[in-house]
VEXPA-178230 format. One record per residue: x, y, z of N, C-alpha, C, CB in turn. Coordinates in nm, 3 decimals. Glycine has a CB too. Layout:
{{X, Y, Z}, {X, Y, Z}, {X, Y, Z}, {X, Y, Z}}
...
//
This chain:
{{0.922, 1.825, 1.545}, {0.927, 1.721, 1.443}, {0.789, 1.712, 1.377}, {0.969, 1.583, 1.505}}
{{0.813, 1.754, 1.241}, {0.680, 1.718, 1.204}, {0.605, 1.574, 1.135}, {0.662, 1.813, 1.124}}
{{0.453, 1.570, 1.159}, {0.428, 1.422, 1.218}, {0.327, 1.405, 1.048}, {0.314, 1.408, 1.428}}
{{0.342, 1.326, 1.007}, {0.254, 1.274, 0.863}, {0.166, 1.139, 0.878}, {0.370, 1.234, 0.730}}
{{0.077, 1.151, 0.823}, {-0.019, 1.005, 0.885}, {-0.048, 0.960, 0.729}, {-0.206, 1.044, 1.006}}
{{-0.010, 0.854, 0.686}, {0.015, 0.755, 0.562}, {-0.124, 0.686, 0.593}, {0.173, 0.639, 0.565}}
{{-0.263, 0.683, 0.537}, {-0.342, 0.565, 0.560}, {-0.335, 0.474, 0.439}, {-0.487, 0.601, 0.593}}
{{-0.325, 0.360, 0.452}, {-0.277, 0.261, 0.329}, {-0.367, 0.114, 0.318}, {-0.102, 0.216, 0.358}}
{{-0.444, 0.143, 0.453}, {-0.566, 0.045, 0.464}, {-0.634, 0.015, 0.349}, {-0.665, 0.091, 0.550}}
{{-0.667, -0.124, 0.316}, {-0.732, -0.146, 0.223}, {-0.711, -0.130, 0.080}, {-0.808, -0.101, 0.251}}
{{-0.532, -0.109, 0.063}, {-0.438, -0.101, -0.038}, {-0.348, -0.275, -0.021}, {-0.332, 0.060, -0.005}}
{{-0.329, -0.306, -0.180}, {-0.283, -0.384, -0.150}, {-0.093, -0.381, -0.211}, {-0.386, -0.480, -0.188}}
{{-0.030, -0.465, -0.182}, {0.058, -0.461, -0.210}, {0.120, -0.448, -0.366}, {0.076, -0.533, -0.147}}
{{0.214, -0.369, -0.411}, {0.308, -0.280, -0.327}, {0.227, -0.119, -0.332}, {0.486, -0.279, -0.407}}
{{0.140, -0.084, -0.316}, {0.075, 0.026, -0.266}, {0.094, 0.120, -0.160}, {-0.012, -0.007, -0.247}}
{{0.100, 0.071, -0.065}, {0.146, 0.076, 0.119}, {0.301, 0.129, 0.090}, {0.145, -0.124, 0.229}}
{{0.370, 0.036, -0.004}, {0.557, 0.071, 0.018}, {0.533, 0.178, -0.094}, {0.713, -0.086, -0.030}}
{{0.482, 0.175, -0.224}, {0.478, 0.332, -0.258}, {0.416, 0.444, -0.231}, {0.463, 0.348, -0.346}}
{{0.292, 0.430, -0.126}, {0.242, 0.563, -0.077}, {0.383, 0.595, 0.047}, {0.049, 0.544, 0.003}}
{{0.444, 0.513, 0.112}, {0.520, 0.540, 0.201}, {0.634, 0.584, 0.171}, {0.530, 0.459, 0.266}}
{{0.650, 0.567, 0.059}, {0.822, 0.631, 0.011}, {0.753, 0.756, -0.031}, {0.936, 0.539, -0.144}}
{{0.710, 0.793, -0.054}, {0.596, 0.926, -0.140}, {0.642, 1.018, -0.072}, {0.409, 0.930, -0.130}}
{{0.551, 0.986, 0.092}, {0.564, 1.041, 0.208}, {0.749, 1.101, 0.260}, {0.495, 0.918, 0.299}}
{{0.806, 0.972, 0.227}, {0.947, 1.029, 0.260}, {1.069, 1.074, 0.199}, {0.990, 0.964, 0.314}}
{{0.990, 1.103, 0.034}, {1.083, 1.179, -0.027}, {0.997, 1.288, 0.008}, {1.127, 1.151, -0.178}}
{{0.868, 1.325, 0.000}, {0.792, 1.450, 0.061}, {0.860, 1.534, 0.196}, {0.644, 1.391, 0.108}}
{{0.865, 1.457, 0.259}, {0.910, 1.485, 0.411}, {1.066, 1.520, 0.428}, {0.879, 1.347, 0.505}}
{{1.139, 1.423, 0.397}, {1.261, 1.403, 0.448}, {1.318, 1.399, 0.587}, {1.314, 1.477, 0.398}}
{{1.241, 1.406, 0.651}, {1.237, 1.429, 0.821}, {1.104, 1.405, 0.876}, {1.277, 1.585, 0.869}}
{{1.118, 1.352, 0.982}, {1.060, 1.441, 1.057}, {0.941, 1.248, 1.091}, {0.989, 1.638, 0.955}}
{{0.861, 1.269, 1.155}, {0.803, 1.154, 1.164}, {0.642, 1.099, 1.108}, {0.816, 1.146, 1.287}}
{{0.608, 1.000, 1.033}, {0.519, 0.954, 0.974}, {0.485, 0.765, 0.983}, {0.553, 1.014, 0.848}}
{{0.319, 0.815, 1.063}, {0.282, 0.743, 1.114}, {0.225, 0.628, 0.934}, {0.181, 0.820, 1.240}}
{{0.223, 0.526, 0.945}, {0.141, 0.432, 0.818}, {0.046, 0.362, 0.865}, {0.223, 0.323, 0.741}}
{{-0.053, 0.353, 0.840}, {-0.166, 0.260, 0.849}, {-0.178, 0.131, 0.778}, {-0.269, 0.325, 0.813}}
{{-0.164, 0.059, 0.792}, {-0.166, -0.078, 0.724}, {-0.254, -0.231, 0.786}, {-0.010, -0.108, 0.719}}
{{-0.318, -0.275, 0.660}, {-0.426, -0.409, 0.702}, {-0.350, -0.520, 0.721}, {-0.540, -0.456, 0.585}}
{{-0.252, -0.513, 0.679}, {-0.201, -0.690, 0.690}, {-0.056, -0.676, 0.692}, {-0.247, -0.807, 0.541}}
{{0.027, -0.795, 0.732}, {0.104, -0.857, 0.812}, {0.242, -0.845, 0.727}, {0.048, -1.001, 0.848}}
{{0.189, -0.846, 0.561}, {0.294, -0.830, 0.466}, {0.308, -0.695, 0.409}, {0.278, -0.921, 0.362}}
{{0.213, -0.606, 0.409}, {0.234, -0.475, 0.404}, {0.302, -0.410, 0.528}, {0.112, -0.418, 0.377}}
{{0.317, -0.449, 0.644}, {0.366, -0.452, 0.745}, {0.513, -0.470, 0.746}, {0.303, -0.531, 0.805}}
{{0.567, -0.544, 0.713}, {0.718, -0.628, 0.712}, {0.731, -0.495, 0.567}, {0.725, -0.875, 0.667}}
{{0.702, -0.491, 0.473}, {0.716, -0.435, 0.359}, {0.765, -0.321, 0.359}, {0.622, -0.432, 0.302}}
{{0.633, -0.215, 0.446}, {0.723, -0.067, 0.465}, {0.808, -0.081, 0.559}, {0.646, 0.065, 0.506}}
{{0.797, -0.150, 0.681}, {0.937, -0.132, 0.802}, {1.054, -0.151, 0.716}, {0.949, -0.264, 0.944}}
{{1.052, -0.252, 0.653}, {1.181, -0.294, 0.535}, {1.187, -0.156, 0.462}, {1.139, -0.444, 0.403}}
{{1.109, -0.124, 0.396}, {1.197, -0.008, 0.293}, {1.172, 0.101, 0.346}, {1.160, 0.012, 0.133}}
{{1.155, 0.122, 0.466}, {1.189, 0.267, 0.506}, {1.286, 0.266, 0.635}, {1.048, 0.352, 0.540}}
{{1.349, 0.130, 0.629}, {1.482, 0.172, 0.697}, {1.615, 0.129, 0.541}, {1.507, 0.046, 0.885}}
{{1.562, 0.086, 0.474}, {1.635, 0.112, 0.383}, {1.641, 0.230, 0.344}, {1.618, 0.049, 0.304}}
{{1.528, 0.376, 0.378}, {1.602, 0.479, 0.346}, {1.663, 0.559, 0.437}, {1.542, 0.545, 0.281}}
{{1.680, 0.496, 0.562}, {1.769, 0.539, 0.650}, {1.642, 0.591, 0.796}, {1.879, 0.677, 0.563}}
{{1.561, 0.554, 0.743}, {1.434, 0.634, 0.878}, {1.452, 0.499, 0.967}, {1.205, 0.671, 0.816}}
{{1.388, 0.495, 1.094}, {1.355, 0.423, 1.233}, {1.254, 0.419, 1.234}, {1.389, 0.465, 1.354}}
{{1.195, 0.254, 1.261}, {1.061, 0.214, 1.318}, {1.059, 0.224, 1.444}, {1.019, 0.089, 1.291}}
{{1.015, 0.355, 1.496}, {0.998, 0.382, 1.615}, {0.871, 0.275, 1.716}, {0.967, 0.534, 1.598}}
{{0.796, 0.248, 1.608}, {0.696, 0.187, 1.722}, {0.624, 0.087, 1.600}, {0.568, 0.326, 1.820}}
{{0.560, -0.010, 1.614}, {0.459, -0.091, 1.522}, {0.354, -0.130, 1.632}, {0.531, -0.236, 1.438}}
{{0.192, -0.065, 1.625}, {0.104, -0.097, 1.715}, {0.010, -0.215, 1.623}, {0.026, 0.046, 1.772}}
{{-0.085, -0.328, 1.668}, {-0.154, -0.368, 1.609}, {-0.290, -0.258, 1.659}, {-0.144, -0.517, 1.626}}
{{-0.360, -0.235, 1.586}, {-0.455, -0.132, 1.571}, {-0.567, -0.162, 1.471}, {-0.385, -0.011, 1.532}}
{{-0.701, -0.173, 1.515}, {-0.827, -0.209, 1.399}, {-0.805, -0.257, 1.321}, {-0.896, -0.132, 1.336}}
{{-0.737, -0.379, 1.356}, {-0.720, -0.528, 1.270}, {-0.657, -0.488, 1.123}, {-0.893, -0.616, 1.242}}
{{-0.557, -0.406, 1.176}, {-0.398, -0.322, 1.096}, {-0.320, -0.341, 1.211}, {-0.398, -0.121, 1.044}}
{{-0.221, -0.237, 1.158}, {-0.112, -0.199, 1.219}, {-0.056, -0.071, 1.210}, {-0.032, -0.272, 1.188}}
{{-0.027, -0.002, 1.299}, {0.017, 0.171, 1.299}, {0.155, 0.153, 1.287}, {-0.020, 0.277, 1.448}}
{{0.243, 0.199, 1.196}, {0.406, 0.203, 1.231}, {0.411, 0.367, 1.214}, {0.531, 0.099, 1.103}}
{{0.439, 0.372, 1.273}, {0.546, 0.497, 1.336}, {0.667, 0.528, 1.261}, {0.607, 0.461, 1.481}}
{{0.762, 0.553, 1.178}, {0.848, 0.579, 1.110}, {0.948, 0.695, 1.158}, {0.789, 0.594, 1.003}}
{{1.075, 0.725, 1.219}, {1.097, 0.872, 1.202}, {1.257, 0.843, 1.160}, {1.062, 0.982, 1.356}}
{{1.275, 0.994, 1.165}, {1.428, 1.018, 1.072}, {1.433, 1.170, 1.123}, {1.422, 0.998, 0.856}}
{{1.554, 1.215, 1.187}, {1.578, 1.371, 1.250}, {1.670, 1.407, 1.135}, {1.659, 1.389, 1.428}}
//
């Protein structure tokens, strides 16, 4: 599975949900990690990237962000 790392830190909204869809019309598979500063960029991509059918495999809080994990087989 191949793995994509989205950093979106220090982007503000909706930035984060369009670098992340970017990523998953790029990809179409496979799993991609997002980096994100805050709480509403957070809720934002988990929301529209299971609207395109991918799984939030994991959401870590991480250097006062958050890592989500994203995948789709």
């Amino acid at each position: 599975m191949e793995k994509h790392i989205v950093d979106t830190k220090g982007l503000s909204c909706p930035q984060p949900v369009i670098e992340t869809m970017n990523a998953i019309k790029k990809l179409g598979s496979g799993e991609i990690v997002v980096l994100v500063d805050t709480d509403t960029a957070k809720e934002n991509v988990k929301r529209s990237a299971e609207s395109k059918g991918w799984t939030v495999a994991d959401v870590q809080a991480e250097d006062g962000g958050y890592r989500i994990t994203i995948t789709k087989e």
